[in-house]
C-alpha positions as CSV (number, residue, x, y, z in Angstrom):
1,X,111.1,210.2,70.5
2,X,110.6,211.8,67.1
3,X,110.9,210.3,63.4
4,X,113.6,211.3,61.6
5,X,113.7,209.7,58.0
6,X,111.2,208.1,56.1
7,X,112.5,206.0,52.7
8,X,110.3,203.9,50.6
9,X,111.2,202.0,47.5
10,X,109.8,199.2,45.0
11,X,110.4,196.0,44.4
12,X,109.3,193.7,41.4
13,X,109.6,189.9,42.0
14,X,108.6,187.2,39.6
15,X,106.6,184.3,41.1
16,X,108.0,180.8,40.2
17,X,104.6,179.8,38.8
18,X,102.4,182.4,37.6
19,X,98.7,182.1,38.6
20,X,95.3,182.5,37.2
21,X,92.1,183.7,39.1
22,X,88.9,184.9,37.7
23,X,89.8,188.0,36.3
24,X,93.4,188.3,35.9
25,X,96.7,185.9,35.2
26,X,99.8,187.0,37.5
27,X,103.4,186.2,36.8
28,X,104.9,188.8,39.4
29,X,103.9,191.4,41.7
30,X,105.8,195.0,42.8
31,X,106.1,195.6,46.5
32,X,106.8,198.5,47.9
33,X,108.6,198.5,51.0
34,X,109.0,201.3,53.7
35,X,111.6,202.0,56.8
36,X,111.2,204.2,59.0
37,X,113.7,205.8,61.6
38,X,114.0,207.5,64.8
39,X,116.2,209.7,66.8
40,X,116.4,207.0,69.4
41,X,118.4,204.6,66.9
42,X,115.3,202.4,66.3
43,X,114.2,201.7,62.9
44,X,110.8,200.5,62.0
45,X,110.1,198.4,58.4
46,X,106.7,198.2,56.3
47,X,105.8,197.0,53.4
48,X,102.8,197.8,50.9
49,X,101.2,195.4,47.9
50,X,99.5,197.5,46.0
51,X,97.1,195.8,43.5
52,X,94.6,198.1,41.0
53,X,92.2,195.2,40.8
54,X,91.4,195.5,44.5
55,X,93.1,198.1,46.8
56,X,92.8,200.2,43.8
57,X,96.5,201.4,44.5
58,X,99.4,201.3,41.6
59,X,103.2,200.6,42.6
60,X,103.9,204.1,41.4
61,X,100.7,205.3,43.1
62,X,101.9,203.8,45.9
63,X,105.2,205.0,46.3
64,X,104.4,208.4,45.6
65,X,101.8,208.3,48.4
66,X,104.4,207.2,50.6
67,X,107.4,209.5,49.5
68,X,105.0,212.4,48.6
69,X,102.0,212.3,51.5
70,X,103.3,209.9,53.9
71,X,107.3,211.1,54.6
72,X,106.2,214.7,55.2
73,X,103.2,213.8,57.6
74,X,105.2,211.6,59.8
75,X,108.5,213.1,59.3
76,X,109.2,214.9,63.2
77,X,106.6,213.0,64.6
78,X,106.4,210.7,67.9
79,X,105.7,207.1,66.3
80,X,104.8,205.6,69.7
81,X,101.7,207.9,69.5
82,X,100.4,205.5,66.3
83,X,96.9,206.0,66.6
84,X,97.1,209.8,66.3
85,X,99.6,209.2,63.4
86,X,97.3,207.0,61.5
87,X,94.4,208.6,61.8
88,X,96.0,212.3,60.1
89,X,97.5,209.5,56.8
90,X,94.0,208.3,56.9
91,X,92.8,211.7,56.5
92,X,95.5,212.0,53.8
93,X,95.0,208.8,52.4
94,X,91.5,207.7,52.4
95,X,91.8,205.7,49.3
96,X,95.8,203.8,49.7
97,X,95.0,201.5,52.1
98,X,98.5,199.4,50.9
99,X,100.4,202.7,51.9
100,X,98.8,203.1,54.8
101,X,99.8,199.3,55.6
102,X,102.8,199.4,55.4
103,X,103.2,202.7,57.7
104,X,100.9,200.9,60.3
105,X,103.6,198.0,60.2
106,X,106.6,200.6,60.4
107,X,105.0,202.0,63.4
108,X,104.6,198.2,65.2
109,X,107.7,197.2,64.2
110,X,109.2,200.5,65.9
111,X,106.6,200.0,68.8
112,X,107.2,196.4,69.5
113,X,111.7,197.0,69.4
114,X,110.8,199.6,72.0
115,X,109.3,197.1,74.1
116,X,111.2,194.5,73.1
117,X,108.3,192.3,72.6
118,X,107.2,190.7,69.2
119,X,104.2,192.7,67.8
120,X,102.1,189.4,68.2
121,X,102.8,189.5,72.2
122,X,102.7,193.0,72.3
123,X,99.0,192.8,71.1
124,X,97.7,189.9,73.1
125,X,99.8,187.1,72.3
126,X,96.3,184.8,71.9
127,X,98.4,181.9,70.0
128,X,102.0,181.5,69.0
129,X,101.5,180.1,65.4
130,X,98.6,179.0,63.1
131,X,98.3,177.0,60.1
132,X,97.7,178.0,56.9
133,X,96.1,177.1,53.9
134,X,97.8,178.0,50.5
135,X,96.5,178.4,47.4
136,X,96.1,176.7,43.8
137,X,95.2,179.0,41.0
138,X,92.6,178.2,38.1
139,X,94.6,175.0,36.0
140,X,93.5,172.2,34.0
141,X,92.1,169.2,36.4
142,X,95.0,167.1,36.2
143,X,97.4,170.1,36.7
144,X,95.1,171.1,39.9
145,X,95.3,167.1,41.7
146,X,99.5,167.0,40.5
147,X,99.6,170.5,42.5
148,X,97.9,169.2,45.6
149,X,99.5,166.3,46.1
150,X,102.7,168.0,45.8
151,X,101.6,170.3,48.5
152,X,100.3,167.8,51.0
153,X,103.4,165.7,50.1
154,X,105.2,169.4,51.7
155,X,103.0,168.7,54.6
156,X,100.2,171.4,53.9
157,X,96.9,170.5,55.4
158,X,94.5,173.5,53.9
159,X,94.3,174.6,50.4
160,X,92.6,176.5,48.7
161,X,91.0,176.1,45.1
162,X,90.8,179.3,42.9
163,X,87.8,179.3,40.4
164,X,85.2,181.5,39.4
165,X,85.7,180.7,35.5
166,X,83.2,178.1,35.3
167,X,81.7,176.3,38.1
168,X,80.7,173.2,36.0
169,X,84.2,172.7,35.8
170,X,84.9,174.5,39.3
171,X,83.0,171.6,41.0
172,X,84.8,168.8,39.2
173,X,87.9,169.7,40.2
174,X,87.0,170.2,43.6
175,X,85.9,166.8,43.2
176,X,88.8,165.5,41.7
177,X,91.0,166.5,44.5
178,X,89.3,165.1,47.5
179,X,89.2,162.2,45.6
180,X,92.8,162.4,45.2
181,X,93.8,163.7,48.8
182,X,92.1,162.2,50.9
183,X,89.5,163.2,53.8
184,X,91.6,164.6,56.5
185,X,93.0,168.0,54.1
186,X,91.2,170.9,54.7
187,X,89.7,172.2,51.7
188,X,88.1,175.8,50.7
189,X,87.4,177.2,47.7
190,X,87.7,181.0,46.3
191,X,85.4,182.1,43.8
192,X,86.6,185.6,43.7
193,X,83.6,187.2,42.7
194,X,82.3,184.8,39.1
195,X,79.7,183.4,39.4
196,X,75.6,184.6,39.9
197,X,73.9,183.7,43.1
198,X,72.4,180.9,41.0
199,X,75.8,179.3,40.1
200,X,76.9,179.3,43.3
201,X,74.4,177.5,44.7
202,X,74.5,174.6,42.1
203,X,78.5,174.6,43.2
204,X,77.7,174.2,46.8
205,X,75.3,171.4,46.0
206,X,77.3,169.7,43.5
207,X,80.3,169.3,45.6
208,X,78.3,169.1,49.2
209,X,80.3,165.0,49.4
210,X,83.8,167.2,49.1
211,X,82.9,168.7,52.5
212,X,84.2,172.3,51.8
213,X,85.3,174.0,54.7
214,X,84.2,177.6,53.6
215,X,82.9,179.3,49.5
216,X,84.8,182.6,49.5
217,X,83.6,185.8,48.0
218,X,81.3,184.3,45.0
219,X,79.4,187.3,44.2
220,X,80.4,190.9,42.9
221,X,81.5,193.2,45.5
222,X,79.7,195.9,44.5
223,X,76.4,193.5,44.4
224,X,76.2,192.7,48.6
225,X,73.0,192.3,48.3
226,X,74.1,188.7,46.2
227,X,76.1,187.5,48.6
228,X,73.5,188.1,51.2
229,X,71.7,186.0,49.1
230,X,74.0,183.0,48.9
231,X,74.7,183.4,52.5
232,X,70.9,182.4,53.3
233,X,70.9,179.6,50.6
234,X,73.5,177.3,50.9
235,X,74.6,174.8,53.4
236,X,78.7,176.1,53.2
237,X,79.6,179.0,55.3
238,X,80.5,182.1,53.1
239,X,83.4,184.6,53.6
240,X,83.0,188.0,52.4
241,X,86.7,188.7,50.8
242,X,86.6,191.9,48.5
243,X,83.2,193.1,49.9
244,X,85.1,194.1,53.2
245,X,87.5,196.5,52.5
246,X,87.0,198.9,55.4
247,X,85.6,199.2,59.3
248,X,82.3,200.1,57.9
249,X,82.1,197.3,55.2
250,X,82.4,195.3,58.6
251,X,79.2,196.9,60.0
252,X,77.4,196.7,57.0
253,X,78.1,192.7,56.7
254,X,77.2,192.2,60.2
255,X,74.2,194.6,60.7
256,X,72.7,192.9,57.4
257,X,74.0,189.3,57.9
258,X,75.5,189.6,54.6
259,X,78.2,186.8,55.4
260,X,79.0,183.9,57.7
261,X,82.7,184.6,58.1
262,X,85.0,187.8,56.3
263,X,88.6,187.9,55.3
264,X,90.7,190.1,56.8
265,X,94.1,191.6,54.7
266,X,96.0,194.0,55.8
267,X,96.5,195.3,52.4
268,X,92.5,196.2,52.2
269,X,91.9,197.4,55.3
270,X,94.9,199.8,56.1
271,X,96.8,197.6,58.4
272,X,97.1,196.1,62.0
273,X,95.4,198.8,63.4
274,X,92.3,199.2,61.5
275,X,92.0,194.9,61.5
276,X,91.8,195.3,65.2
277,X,88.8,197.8,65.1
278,X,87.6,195.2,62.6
279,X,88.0,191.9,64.2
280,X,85.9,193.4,67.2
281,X,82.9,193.9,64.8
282,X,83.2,190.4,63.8
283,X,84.1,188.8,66.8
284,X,80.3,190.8,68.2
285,X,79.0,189.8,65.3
286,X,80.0,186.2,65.8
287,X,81.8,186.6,62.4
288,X,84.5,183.7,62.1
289,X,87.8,185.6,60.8
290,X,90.2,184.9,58.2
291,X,93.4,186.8,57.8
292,X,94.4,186.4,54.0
293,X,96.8,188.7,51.7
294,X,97.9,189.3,48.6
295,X,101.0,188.9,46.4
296,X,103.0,190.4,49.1
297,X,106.6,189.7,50.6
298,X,107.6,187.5,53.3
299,X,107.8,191.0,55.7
300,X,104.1,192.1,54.9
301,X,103.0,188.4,55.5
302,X,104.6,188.6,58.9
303,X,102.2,191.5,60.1
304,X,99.3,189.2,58.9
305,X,100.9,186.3,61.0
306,X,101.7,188.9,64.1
307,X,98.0,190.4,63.9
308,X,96.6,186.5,63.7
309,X,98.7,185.3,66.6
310,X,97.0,188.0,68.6
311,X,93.4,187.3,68.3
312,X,91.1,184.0,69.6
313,X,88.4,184.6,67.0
314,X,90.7,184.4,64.0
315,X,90.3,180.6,63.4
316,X,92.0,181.0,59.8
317,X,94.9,182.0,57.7
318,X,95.7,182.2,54.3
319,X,99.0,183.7,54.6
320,X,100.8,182.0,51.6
321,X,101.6,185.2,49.4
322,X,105.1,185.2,49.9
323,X,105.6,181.5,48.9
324,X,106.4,181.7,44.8
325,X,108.4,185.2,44.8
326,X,111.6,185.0,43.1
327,X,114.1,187.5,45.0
328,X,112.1,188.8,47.9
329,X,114.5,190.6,50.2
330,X,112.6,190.0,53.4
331,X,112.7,186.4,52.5
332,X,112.9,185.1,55.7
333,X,110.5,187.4,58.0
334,X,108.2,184.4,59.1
335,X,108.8,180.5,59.5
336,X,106.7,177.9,57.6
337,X,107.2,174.5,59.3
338,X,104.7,171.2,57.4
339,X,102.2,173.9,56.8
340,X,102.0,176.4,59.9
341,X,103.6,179.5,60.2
342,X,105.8,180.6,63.2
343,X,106.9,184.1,64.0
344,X,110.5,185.0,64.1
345,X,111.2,185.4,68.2
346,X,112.9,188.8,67.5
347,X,111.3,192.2,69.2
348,X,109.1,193.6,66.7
349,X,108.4,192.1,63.2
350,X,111.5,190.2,64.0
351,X,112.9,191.1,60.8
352,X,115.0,194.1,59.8
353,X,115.9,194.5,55.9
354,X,119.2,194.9,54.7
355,X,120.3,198.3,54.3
């Protein structure tokens, strides 16, 4: 079985309701997506979010990679030998691990048609859905508790509170909302890297009756040593979310118990693939796993779900980047039922994009 064509192309969708987090406003985000085909009539679809800010990857970037590096490395090649694939783009690609993501996909979606076996079966098939949490950027109080009742009205049972900003006014309105919904919502809260070790433990104490589920990522990434820090201080578990951005980020975190829990995205880490090499560090680490992602189409957030359904030790998702984008063409690629996401029962990804 060899590869035969490779084509890769952009896509810009506008989100519904543009969101703020502690270092950037977003109003819509460029996907690239990928398909892949064979000589045995089996095609295989990807699909890349590139984002500067933290996979360090352009669209344009990215789709050059892809058209430029990618198509003439795979192109000919057997794509049921993945692992030797991967590890040449890796080689090629040390620094687009979007692009590499959604070639890893491409190849899963091709291995799983083969099979005829979802990719979440064809993995381990741990679980057959998973709830997940979705998110509410940084807004005014009142805007933040009208947003998450509208989303437990929907029937969503985790969100997540953006911050960062100030966490004076971080805690209030995690406050505010569990005031406002109630004990039995799940509620975690996503610093994205604002605040000094010393903020972030006056957060965790402030808001310590809100009963927090998790404090993601409150230090700089490039500062580990800080969220070490927090780690050790607080009485709130604490997910390393930008500080893990590769297998050894994983090592590091574990070896120096840098972090209760780390938040696994496809788009960081290179794909399916590499989070498998990664969930074994954490699961040995006794690392509780997350698998997030970023502003990313309802095909690259079925991976996340397929790689999630696979595992036991990944007791969380945040899989909700699909959600607001206007236009999405995979629209479609995974089921959201009351808050919890099903896979499509179609070999594969279970999704194949229009041609």
């Amino acid at each position: 079985m060899r590869i035969t064509q490779i084509e890769a192309w952009p896509v810009t969708m506008k989100l519904r309701e543009p969101y703020t987090i502690a270092y950037e406003t977003v109003d819509e985000a460029t996907n690239v997506f990928l398909r892949i085909e064979t000589d045995r009539g089996v095609t295989g679809y990807g699909c890349a979010a590139p984002d500067v800010g933290v996979t360090g990857e352009t669209p344009e970037g990215c789709l050059g990679d892809l058209r430029d590096v990618a198509a003439p490395l795979l192109k000919g090649g057997d794509p049921t030998r993945y692992a030797l694939l991967l590890e040449k783009l890796f080689v090629a690609l040390p620094t687009a691990p979007a692009a590499r993501a959604a070639v890893d996909m491409a190849l899963f979606d091709i291995l799983g048609k083969l099979a005829g076996l979802p990719v979440w079966k064809l993995l381990g098939g741990f679980r057959d859905r998973i709830k997940t949490s979705v998110t509410i950027g940084v807004m005014a109080q009142e805007d933040t508790i009208s947003r998450a009742l509208a989303l437990t009205a929907e029937g969503f049972r985790a969100l997540k509170l953006k911050g960062g900003l100030d966490a004076d006014d971080d805690a209030r309105r995690v406050l505010a909302v569990r005031a406002a919904v109630g004990p039995k919502i799940e509620l975690r809260f996503d610093a994205n890297q604002g605040w000094s070790v010393e903020e972030s433990r006056v957060f965790v104490e402030r808001v310590r009756s809100a009963k927090l589920e998790l404090l993601e990522q409150p230090t700089r990434r490039d500062q580990p040593d800080l969220l070490g820090r927090v780690c050790q201080s607080v009485c709130l578990p604490v997910m390393a979310d930008e500080s893990l951005m590769s297998l050894r980020d994983a090592f590091r975190l574990a070896r120096r118990d840098l972090a209760d829990m780390v938040n696994i995205k496809l788009m960081k880490v290179g794909g399916i693939f590499e989070a498998i090499h990664i969930n074994g560090v954490a699961r040995a680490a006794r690392l509780e796993v997350m698998v997030g992602c970023m502003d990313e189409a309802a095909l690259a957030i079925a991976a996340g779900l397929h790689f999630a359904l696979s595992r036991r030790n990944v007791a969380y998702a945040d899989l909700d980047g699909h959600l607001d984008l206007i236009g999405d063409p995979s629209a479609g690629a995974v089921q959201l039922r009351r808050g919890v996401l099903f896979p499509n029962p179609a070999p594969g990804l279970g999704f194949d994009m229009p041609m």
